[in-house]
Every structure is written in C-alpha cells, then in structure tokens.
C-alpha positions in Angstrom: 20.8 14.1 -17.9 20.3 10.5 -17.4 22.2 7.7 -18.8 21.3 5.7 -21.7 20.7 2.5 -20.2 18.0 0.6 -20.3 16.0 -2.1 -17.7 14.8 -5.7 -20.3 11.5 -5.9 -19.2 12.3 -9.6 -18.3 14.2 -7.9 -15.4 11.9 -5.6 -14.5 9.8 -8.6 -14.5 11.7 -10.6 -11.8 11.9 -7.2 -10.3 8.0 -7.3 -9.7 7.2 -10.8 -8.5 10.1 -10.8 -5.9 8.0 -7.5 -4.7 5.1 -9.0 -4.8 6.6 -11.6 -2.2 8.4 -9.1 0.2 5.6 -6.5 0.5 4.8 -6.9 3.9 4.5 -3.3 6.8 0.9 -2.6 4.6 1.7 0.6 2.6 4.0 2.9 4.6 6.1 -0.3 4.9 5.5 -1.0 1.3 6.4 2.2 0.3 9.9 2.1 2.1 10.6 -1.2 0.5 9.9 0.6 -3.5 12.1 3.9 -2.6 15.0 1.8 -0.6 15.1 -1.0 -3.9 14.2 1.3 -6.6 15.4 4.8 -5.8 18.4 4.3 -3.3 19.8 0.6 -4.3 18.6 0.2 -8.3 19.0 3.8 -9.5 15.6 3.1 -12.2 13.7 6.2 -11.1 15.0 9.3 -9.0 13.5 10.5 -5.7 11.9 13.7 -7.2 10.1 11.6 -10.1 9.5 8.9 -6.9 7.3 11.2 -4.3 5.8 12.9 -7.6 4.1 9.9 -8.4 3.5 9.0 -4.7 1.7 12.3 -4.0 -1.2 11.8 -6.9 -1.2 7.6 -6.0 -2.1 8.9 -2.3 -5.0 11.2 -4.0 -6.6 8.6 -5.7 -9.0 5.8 -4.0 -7.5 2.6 -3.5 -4.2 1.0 -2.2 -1.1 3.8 -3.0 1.8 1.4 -2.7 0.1 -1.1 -5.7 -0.8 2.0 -7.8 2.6 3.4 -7.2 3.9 0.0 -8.8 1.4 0.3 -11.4 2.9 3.9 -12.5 6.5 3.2 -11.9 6.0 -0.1 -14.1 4.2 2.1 -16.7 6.5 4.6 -16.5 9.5 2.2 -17.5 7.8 -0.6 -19.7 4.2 1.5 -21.0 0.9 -0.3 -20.4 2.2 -3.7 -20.4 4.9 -2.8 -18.0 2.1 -1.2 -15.7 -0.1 -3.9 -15.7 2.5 -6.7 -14.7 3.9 -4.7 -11.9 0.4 -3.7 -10.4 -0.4 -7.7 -11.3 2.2 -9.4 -9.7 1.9 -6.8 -6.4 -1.5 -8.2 -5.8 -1.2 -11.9 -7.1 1.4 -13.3 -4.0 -1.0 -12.2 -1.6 -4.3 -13.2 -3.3 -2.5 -16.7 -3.3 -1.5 -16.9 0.2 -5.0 -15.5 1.2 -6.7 -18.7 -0.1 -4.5 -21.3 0.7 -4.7 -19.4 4.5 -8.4 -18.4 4.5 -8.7 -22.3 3.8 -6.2 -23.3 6.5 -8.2 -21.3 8.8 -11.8 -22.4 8.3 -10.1 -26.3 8.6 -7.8 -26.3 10.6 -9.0 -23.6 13.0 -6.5 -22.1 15.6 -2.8 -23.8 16.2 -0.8 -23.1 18.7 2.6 -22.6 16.5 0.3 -19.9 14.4 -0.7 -17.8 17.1 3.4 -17.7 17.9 4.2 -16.8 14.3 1.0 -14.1 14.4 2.7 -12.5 17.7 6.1 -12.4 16.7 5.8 -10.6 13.2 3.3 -8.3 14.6 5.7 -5.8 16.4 8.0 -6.5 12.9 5.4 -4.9 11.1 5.0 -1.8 13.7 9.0 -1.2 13.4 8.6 -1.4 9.6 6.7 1.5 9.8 8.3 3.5 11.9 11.6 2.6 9.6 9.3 4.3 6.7 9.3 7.1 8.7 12.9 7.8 9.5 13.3 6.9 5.8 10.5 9.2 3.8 10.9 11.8 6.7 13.8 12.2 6.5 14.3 12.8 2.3 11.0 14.9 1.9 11.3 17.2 5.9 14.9 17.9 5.4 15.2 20.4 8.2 13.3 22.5 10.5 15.4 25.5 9.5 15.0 24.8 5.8 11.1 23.5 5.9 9.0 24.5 9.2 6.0 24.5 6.7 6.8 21.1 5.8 7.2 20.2 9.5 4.1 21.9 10.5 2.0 19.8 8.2 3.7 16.9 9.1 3.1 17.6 12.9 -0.6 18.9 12.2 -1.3 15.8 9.9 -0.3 13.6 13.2 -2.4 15.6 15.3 -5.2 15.4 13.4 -5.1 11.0 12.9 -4.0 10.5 16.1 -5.7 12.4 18.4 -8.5 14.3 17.1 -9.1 11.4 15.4 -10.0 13.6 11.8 -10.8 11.2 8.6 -8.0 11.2 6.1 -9.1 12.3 2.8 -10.1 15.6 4.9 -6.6 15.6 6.1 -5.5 15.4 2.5 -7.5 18.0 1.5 -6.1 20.6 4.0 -2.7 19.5 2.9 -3.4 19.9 -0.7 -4.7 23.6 0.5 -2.0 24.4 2.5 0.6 23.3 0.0 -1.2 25.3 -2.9 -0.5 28.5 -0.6 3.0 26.9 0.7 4.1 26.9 -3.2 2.8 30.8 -3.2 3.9 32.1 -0.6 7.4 29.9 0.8 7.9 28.4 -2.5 12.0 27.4 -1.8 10.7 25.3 0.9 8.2 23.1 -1.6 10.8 22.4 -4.3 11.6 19.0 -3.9 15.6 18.8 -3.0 17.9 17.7 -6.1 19.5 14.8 -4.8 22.7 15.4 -7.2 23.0 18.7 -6.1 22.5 17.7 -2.1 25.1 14.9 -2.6 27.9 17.4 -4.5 27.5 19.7 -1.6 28.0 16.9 0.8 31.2 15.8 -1.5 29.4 12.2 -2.6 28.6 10.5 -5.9 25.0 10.3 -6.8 24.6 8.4 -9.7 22.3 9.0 -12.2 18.6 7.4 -12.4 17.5 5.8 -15.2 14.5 7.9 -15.0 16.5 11.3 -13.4 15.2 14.5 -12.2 15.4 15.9 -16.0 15.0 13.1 -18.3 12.1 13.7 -20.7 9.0 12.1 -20.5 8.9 8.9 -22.8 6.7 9.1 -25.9 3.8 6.5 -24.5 3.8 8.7 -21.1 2.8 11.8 -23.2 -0.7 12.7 -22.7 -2.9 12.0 -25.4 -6.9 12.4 -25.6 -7.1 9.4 -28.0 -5.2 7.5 -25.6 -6.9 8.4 -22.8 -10.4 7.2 -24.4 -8.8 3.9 -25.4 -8.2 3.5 -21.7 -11.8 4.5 -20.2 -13.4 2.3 -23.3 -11.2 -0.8 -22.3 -11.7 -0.2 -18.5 -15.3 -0.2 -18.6 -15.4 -3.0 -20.6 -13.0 -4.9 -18.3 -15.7 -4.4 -15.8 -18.9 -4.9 -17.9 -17.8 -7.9 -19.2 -17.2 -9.7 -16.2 -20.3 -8.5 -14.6 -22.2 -9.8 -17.2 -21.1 -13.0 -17.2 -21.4 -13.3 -13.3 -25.3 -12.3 -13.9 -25.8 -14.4 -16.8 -24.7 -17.6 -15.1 -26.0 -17.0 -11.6 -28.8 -14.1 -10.9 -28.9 -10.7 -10.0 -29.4 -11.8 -6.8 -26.8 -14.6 -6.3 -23.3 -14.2 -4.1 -21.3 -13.2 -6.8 -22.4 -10.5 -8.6 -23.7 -8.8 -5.6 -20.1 -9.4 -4.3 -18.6 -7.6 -7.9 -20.8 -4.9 -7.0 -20.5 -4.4 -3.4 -16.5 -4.2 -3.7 -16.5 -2.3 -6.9 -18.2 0.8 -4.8 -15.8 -0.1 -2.0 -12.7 0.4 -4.8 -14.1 3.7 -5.0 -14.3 4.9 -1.6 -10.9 3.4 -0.4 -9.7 7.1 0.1 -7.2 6.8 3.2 -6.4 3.3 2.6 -7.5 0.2 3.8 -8.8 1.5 7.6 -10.8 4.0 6.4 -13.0 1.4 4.3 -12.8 -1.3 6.4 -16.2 0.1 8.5 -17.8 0.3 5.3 -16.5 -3.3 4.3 -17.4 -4.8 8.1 -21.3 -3.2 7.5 -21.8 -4.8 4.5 -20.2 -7.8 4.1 -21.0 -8.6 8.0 -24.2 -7.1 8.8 -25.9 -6.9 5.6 -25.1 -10.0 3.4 -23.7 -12.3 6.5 -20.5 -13.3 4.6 -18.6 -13.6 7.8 -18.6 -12.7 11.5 -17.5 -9.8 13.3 -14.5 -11.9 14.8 -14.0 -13.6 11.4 -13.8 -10.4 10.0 -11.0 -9.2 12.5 -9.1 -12.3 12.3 -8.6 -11.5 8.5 -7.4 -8.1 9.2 -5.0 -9.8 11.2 -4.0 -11.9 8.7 -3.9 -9.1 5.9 -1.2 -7.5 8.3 1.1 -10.3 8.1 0.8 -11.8 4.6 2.7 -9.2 1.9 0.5 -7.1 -0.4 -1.9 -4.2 0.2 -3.4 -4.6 3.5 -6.7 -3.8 1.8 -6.4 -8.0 0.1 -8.3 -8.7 3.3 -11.4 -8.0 0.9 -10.0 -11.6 -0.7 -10.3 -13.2 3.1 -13.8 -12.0 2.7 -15.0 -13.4 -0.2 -13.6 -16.2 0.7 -15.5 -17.1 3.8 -18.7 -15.7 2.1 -18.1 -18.2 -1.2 -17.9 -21.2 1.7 -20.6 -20.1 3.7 -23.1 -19.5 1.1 -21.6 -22.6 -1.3 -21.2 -20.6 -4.3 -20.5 -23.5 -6.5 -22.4 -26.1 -4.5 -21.6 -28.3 -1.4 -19.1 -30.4 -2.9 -17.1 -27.4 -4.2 -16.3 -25.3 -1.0 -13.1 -24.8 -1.9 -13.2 -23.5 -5.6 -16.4 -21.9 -5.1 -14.6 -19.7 -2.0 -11.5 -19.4 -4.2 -13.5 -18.2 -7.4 -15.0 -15.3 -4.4 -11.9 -14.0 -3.7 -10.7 -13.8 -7.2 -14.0 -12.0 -8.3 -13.3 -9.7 -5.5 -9.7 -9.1 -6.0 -11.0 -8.2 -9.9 -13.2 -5.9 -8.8 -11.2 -4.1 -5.8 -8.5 -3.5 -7.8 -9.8 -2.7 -11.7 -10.6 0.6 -10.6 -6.6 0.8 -9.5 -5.7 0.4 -12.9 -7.2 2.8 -14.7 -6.9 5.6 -12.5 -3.1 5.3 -13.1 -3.2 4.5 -16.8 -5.8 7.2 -17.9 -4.2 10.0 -15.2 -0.4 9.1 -15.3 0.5 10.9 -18.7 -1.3 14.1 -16.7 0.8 13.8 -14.0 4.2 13.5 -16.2 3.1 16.6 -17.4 3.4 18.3 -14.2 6.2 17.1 -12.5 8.6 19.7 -13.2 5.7 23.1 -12.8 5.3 23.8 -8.7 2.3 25.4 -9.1 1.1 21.6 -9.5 4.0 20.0 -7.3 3.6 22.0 -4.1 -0.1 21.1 -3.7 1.4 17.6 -3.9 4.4 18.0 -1.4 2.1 19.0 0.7 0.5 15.5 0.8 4.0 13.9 1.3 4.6 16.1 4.2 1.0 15.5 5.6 1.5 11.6 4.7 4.5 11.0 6.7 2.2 12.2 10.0 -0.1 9.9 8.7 2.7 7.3 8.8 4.0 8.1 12.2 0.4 8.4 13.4 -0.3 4.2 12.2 3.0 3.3 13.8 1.8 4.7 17.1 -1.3 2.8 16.7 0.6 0.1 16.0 2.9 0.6 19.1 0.4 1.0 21.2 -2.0 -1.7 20.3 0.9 -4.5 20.6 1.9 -3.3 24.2 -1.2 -3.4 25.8 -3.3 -6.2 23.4 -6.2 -6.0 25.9 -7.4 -3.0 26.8 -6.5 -1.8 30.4 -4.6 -5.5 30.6 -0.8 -5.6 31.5 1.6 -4.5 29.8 3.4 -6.9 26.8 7.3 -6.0 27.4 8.2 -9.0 24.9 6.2 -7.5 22.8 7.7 -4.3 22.5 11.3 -5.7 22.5 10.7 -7.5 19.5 9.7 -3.9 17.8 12.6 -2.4 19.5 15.3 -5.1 18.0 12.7 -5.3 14.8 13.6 -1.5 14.7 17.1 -1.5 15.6 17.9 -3.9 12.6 16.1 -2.1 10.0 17.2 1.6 10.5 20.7 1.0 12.3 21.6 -2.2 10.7 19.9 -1.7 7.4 18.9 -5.5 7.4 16.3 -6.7 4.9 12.8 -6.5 6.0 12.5 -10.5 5.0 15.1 -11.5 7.4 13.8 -9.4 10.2 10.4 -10.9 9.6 11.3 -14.6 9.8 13.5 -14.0 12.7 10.8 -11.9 14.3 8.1 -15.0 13.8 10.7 -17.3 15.5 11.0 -15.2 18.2 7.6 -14.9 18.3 7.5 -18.7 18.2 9.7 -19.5 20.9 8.1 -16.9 23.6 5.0 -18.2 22.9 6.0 -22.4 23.8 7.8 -21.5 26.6 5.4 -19.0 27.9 7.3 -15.8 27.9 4.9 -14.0 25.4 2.7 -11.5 26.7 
C-alpha cells in the first residue's frame, strides 16, 4: 500500500508550469519527460497507474502528452488539479507562439535563427529515440518474456514506416490484438510490478504516492451525476464562446469560422499532430487563405522547437490568418493575430478536457481488470513502434534536408552527442537543448553546418 503523504497543490502547481516550459521532443519526448520526473524521480504516480492512463490518452483525439497531464493532475488534485496541469502544458507554448509568430512576420529570417533552428533539430530527434530506450524498455521487457508485445511493437513500425498505414488503424489492430493477447498469453499483458521486479533484482523501490494498489480517490469514482455535470459545463464552455464570437463579428467573419474549423480539427486529431496536419494545411491554406504552403511549414518547424504539443502550431495559424485578414482592424495587427491564436488554442484544446474529465473515473475503474488493460497494453506496445518509427523520420529527414542532396554529417553528430547525453549520461533535456542550439549556432557562422 502507498504511503500517506500527500503533494500541496501549490507544488503540484510549480510542478506544472516548469513542465509547461521544458516540454519540448513533441509527445514521445513529452512523454519521457512526465514518466522520468513523475514516475522514476518524484515517486507521485507508479508506472502501472502511468501507461494505464497513457494507453486511453493515446485512444482519444487530440494531443496524448497534455491529456496525460490533464489526468495525472486530476488524478492528484480532482478537477481543479486537472484543469491547471492541462492549462499550464499548453499556456508556455501559446505564449512563445505569438511573441515568435510576430517575430517572424517582422523580422523575417535571421541568420543566428536559422543556427538555433539547425542545432535543436537533431536534439529533438535524439529526444525521441531516448523515449524509446526509456518506455521500451519498462513496457517490452524481454523477448523471452513478451514476443507478443515485441511483435506489435515491430508490426506497429512496419506499418508507420514503411507501408506507410494511418495510425488510428494501427491502434485499432493493437487494441484487437491485445484483446486476444489478454485471452490467450495473458502473463505476457500484465503490466510488470515494479516492487516486485526491483525485490528480485535486490533494490528499494519506493512507494508512489499513487502505487499499484492504492484505491481510487473518492472524486475519481465514477459517477453518472458527475459525468452530466461535465458534458453540461463542456458544452457550455463551447457554446458560450461561439456565441459571443458570432454576435460581435458574423457568421461569416475570421473568427468564428476559425472556432469552428479547429473545433472539428480537435476531433479528428487521432494519431497526433501529423495525422491532422493535411487536414489543417487544406483548410486553413487552400480554403480560407490564412497562410501559405511555406508559411504553413515554417510553423511546423517552429512547433518542433518551441515546448508544448507539437499540435500548438494550430496557434501559428491563427496567428498569420488574424494578421492577414486584420481581424481587429489595420491598426491592431498584433492583438487582432494574438486574439486568433487564443480563439484557436480554446477551441483545439476544449475538447481535450472533457474527454479526460467525463472518461477518467471509467478508466480508474479498470485499471486493475485485464480484460480492459490488455486491449490497452497493446497500444503501449504498438506506440513505442510508433515512437521509434517518428525518430527514424526524424533521423532521416535531418541527414539528408534536401532530398537526394548530400549528406548533413554535423547534423547527425549533434543527434548522436544529443543522444549520448540523454540515455548514457542521463543529462536534462534543457541542457542538451541549449547546448545543442549553440552548437547549432556556431556551425552555422563558421560554415560547417550542413
């Protein structure tokens, strides 16, 4: 049984923001950053409880690593706790966006940028490849003890990577699989108790706030009441907004056609960011004309290497399309193209919310019945193929930048140290970034970078 302490929420707090600042690798990197601070360093929640809610955060549509802050936050401090950790995961980046989008459209390219942009870029490609040594190896184990696990895994990166399959069907054949995995191998889908794996291995494992047996809290128990509350109080989160936005301006106008557009975006987001991002670039660039096809790419850039969900490059767009189409006027570029991106970071995200706040005391109710947890390993297996597979894209695309062009070996050294310092050394994913941009940097003035 766990231990009777408690986290203040003003902790928890301070907990969230730095997060919120540190975020960077987009969500397998985000991911690695939650288990390494909250499972392995802070003790608040075990693994077990961990992946758990991980598996039904990578079911849902919209960005995993901010609803798994939303639940954990829940989980720990009920609604309020929940809404300030999913808050203060988006509001960092929604920040830097702006004051960037605007430093963009002013200031245009500079040469010191482009040397930050090429140095953190392989950081963020060994960040992922550190979240897979880190989530492969807790939820794999071993060959011997898990081929099934393995052969999802494997299968999953097969699929992504070259057969090029969409995600949410890969999920969907690992929820399948998993479902007969739990039938029919069911020792190999019982998530490993990390007390018991570290008293075999003669270690202390100290007990998690939140353990592997500690009962679900009273606000975390499902409740039908409650659940209405939520769906009344999300829909009115959304309606009320809406309103307003076609009350002042037209059904017509930028911004309420922008609330709408990303609010059926926030619904399709299943796979993450890439797998909306063609239905993003068709209507934000082709149909309305917020922004250009480069623009559009330049912000993807830029949502790589800003921390938050990689999927606040929806803010980038609604900035450009507030100051293109002067949603407040001429003389108010600036807050007119800030008041876009908040009304699309409202809207993106509400959805994000209330899928964990409505669904969470479900998924407590599950976490200890496999028939309901080996569906969801599964997914965990098949994600960390899905990881491995966007680190090879990542790889690939920063040693060769140009199609058929030469090769980038500076580049790829910078992901190899990157690497090296982040699963050998175990050094902080901020350090490695900084150091990675002035490396970046200094290549790029004296002409060394690729």
């Amino acid at each position: 049984m766990s231990d009777a302490r408690t986290v203040p929420f003003g902790e928890a707090l301070r907990f969230w923001l730095k997060l919120g600042f540190i975020s960077f690798g987009g969500p397998a990197g985000q991911i690695a950053v939650m288990h390494r601070e909250l499972v392995e360093q802070r003790r608040w929640i075990s693994e077990r409880r961990f992946l758990h809610a991980l598996n039904y955060c990578m079911l849902l549509p919209g960005p995993e690593a901010q609803q798994l802050a939303t639940y954990i936050g829940w989980l720990m401090h009920r609604t309020w706790g929940g809404v300030v950790a999913g808050a203060l995961f988006v509001l960092p980046s929604l920040l830097l966006i702006v004051v960037l989008s605007w430093v963009y459209l002013v200031f245009g390219h500079v040469g010191w940028v482009a040397g930050v942009l090429y140095g953190i870029k392989p950081a963020v490609a060994a960040i992922v490849v550190q979240a897979v040594w880190r989530i492969g190896g807790k939820v794999l184990r071993t060959p011997r003890e898990a081929p099934w696990l393995w052969a999802l895994a494997i299968g999953s990166f097969v699929a992504i990577a070259v057969l090029k399959l969409p995600f949410p069907l890969v999920v969907l054949s690992a929820l399948v699989l998993g479902w007969f995995g739990g039938r029919f191998a069911p020792a190999q889908f019982v998530p490993p108790n990390a007390h018991a794996r570290a008293a075999a291995q003669g270690t202390d494992h100290l007990p998690a706030l939140i353990d592997d047996d500690t009962p679900t809290p009273a606000h975390a128990r499902f409740s039908r009441a409650r659940l209405l509350r939520v769906l009344i109080v999300g829909g009115l989160l959304w309606l009320l907004p809406m309103g307003l936005l076609l009350a002042w301006q037209g059904a017509q106008s930028t911004l309420p056609t922008m609330g709408l557009f990303f609010s059926k975006a926030a619904l399709l987001t299943f796979g993450g960011a890439y797998a909306v991002l063609p239905y993003v670039y068709q209507g934000a660039v082709l149909q309305h004309g917020w922004l250009s096809g480069p623009q559009m790419i330049d912000g993807l850039a830029l949502g790589e290497t800003t921390p938050g969900p990689l999927i606040m490059v929806v803010a980038f767009v609604g900035f450009l399309g507030g100051w293109h189409t002067e949603v407040l006027g001429p003389d108010a570029l600036f807050l007119g193209a800030a008041l876009a991106a908040v009304v699309v970071t409202w809207f993106t995200f509400l959805p994000s919310f209330v899928f964990i706040l409505a669904g969470g005391p479900l998924v407590e109710s599950t976490h200890g019945q496999l028939g309901f947890t080996a569906p969801l390993t599964g997914i965990t297996a098949a994600v960390v193929g899905v990881i491995a597979s966007l680190g090879l894209f990542f790889v690939v695309h920063i040693a060769r930048p140009v199609p058929g062009g030469p090769l980038d070996v500076a580049a790829l050294l910078i992901a190899a140290l990157a690497a090296i310092a982040l699963v050998r050394f175990k050094a902080g994913v901020i350090p490695v970034i900084a150091a990675c941009a002035v490396l970046g940097v200094l290549l790029k003035t004296t002409g060394l970078a690729g």
